[in-house]
N, C-alpha and C positions, 0 to 999 in steps of 0.2 A: 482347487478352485482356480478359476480363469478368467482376468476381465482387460477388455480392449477398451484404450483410448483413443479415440478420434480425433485428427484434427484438419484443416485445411493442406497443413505444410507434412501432416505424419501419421502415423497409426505405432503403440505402441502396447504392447502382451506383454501382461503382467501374470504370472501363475506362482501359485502355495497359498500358502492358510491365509483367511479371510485377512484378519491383523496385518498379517505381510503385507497384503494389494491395499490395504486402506493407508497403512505409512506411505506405500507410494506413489501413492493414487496425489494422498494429503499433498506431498513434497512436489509433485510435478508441478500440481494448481499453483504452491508455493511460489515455484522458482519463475513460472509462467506471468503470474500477479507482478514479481519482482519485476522481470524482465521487460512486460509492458511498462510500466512504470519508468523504466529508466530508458530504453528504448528512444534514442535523439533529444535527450534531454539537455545533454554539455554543450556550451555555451562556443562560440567562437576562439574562446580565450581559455578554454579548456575546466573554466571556474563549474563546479557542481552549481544545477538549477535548482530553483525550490523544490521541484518535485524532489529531487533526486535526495536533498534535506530531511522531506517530508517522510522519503520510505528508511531513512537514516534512521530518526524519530520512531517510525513504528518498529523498527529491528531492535532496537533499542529499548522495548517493551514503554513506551510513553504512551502509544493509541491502547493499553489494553483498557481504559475506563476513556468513556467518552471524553474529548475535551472539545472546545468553543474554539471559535477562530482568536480570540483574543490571548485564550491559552497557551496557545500554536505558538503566534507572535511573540508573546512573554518570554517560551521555553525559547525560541530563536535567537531573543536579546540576550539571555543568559548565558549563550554560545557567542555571539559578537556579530552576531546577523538583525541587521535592524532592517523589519520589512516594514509599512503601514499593512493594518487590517486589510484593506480592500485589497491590497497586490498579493494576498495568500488567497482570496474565494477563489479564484478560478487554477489556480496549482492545486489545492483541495478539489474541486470539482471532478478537474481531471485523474487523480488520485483513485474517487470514489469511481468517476466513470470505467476504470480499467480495473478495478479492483482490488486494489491495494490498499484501501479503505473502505471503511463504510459509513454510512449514513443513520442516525438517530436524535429522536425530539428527548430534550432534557427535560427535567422537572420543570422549569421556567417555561419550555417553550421554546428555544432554542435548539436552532442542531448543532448537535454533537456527533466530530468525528472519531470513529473506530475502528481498531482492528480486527481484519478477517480473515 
């Protein structure tokens, strides 16, 4: 079996058993979600940005159940990073925008961010 990826910057053939191209298919998306995500994210002063935090967190299997921005926050204090709520929606937004995240309504009504 034989499948091509597309992209602006590549094209890239993948060939054997179905299984084989779907790992690697998986791992490109992967590495690609990753690499957005961190893509000019460090700081002036070299210090990791939220986002860069955030995809720490999901490598880290934390996003595999949804959690709330407060959650996020919580788990961040517990590391020695004190952010307020409102300075993580938009490092999450950008997260979900690029896909290194995703987006879900909780039981309450709340979104909840996840792993993709």
């Amino acid at each position: 079996m034989k499948a091509t990826i597309k992209s602006k910057n590549y094209v890239i053939t993948v060939e054997g058993a179905p299984e084989e191209i779907q790992k690697v298919i998986k791992k490109v998306k992967s590495d690609l979600h990753e690499s957005a995500g961190k893509k000019g994210r460090v700081s002036s002063k070299g210090k990791a940005s939220i986002v860069d935090r955030l995809i720490e967190l999901r490598e880290a299997d934390f996003f595999n159940n949804p959690k709330t921005t407060s959650e996020v926050k919580e788990k961040f204090a517990e590391s020695g990073f004190h952010y307020p709520a409102a300075s993580l929606t938009n490092p999450l937004q950008r997260a979900v925008r690029s896909g290194a995240l995703g987006r879900v309504k909780t039981k309450d009504g709340i979104w909840g961010y996840v792993r993709r």
